[in-house]
C-alpha positions in Angstrom: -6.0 24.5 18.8 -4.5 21.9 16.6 -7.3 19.5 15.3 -4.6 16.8 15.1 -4.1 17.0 18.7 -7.7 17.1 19.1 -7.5 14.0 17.4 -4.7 12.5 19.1 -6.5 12.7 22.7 -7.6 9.1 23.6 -11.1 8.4 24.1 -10.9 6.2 26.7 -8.5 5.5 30.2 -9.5 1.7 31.4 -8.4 0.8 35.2 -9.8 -1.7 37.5 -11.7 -0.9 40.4 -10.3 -1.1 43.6 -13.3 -2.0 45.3 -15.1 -4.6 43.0 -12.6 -5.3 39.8 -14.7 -4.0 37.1 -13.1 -2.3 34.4 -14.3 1.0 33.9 -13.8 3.8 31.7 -12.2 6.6 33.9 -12.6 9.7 30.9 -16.1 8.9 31.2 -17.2 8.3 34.2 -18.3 11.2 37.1 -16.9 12.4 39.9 -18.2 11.2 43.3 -19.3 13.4 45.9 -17.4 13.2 49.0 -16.1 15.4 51.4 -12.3 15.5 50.6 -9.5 17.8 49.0 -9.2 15.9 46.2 -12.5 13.6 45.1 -12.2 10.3 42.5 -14.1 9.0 40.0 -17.0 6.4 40.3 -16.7 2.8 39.5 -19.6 2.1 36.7 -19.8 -1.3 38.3 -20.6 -1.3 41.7 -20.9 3.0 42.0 -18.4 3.1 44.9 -15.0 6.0 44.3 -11.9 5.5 45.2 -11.4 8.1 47.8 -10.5 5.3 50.3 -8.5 3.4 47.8 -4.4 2.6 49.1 -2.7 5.6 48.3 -0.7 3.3 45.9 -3.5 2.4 43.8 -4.6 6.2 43.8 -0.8 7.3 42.9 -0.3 4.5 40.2 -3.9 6.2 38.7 -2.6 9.3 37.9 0.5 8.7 37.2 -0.7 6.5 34.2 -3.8 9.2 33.7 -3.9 11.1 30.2 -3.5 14.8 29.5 -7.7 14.8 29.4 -8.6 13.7 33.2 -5.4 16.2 34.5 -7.5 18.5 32.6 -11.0 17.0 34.1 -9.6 17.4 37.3 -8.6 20.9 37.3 -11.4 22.1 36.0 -13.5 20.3 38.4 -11.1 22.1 41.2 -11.6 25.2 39.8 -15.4 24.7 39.7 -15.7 23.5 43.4 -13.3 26.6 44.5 -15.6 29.7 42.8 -15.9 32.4 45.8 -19.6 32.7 47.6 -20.5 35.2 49.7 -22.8 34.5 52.7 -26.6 36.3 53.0 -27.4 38.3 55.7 -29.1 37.2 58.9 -32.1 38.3 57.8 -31.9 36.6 54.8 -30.9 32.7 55.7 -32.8 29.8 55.3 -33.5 27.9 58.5 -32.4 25.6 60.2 -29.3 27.1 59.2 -25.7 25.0 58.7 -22.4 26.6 59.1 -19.1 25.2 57.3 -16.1 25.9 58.3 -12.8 24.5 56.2 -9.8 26.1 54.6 -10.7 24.1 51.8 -13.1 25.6 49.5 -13.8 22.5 47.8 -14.8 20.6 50.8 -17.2 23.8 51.8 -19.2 23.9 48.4 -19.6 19.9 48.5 -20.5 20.2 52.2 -22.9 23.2 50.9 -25.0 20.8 48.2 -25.3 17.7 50.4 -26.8 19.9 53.3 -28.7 22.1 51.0 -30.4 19.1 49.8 -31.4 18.3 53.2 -33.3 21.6 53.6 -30.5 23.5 55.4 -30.0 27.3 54.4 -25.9 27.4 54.2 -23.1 29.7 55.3 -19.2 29.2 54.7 -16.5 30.2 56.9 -12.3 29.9 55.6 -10.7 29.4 59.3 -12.0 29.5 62.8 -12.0 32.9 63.6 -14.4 33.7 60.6 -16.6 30.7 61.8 -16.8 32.0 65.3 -17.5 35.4 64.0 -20.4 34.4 62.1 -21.7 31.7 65.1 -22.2 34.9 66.6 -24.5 37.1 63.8 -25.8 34.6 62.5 -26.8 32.0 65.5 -27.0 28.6 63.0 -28.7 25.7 64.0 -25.5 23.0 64.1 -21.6 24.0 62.6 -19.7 21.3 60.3 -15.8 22.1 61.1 -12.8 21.0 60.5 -10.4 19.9 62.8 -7.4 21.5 62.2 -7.1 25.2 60.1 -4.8 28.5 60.0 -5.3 30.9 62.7 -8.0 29.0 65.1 -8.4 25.1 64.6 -12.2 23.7 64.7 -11.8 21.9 68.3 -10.7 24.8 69.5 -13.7 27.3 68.4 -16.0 24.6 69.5 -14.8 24.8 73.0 -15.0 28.6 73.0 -18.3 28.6 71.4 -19.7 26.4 73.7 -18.3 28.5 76.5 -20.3 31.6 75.4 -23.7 31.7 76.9 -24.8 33.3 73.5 -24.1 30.0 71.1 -23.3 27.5 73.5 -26.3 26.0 72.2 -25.5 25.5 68.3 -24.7 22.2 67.5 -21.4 21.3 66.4 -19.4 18.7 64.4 -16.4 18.4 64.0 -14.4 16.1 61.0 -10.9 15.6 60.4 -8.5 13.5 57.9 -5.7 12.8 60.5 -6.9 12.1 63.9 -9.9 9.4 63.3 -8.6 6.9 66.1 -11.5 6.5 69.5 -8.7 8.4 71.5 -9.8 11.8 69.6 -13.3 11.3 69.0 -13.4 11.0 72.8 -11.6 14.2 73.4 -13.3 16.1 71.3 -16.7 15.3 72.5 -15.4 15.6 76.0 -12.7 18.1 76.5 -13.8 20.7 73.6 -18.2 19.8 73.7 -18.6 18.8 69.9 -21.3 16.8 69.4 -20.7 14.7 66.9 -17.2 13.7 65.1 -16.6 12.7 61.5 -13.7 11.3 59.8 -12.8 12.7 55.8 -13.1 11.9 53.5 -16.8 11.9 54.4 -19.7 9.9 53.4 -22.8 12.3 52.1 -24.9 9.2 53.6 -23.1 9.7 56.9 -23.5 13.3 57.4 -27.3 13.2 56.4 -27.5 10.6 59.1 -25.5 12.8 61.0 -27.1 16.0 60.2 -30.4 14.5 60.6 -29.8 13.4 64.2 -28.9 16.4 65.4 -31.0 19.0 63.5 -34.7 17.4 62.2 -35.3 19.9 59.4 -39.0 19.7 57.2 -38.0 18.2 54.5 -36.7 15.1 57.2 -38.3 15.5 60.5 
């Protein structure tokens, strides 16, 4: 590498918060934790992201953003998307959590906040795979998305609630697109979800959801 490039990369990338105004350094400041494809960086000032920022502001910020945070941000992609594989049944921690999402990001950030609740973790890439592992693995409450290749979320809720063998595990289900009352209503009616979550999604509001449905020890 070419030290004057090296030297040439800026050491700072000042915007304005979109939820509180403060100027804050964006090269230096982390990543937040939410449940979405792509997560933003935290405002120093009030500790809020920008995840539900207009898309103009969030389009504006990389437009403008240097050569180091494109960089950031695929490496932070890249660390979020490593492969896991799943234990055996034998082997789980219980109460046990199932994810299912296309999105590999959105399953390992799904993975730490529930693993910090006490919850052993398995991951699932589409609906099919999450059925099949509702199935040998029996978890205590699934975290799905809505809509994914092959068999969409609502759709392996109702045909896990239909089986006498899992009918019984919990299920969520969260989506980006259809957060209006209408859809929350049919999913807990027409397909038997329990609870329904809108993305990006709050780590505060899936404990709280979590919690609700599943005590574990470490929150009873």
């Amino acid at each position: 590498m070419d030290p004057n490039d090296v030297a040439a990369r800026p050491s700072s990338y000042y915007v304005d918060c979109p939820a509180c105004g403060t100027s804050f350094n964006a090269l230096n400041a982390p990543w937040c934790s939410c449940l979405a494809t792509e997560r933003t960086l935290v405002c120093s000032g009030c500790g809020k992201c920008f995840c539900r920022a207009p898309r103009a502001y969030r389009q504006k910020f990389w437009s403008e953003a240097p050569p180091a945070l494109w960089e950031a941000k695929l490496k932070e992609h890249r660390r979020t998307a490593e492969p896991v594989s799943n234990p055996p049944p034998e082997s789980v921690r219980r109460p046990l959590i199932l994810i299912v999402d296309d999105e590999a990001g959105i399953r390992r950030m799904a993975a730490k906040a529930a693993a910090r609740l006490g919850f052993g973790v398995i991951e699932a890439g589409d609906g099919v795979e999450g059925r099949h592992l509702a199935r040998s693995h029996r978890p205590e409450v699934i975290l799905t998305d809505a809509l994914m290749p092959r068999l969409e979320g609502r759709e392996m809720c109702r045909r896990l609630k239909a089986d006498p063998e899992t009918r019984d595990i919990k299920v969520i289900v969260m989506t980006s697109l259809y957060k209006g009352q209408r859809y929350r209503s049919e999913a807990l009616a027409n397909f038997g979800a329990d609870g329904y979550l809108g993305k990006p999604l709050d780590p505060v509001l899936l404990a709280t959801t979590l919690r609700a449905l599943v005590p574990t020890p470490e929150n009873p």
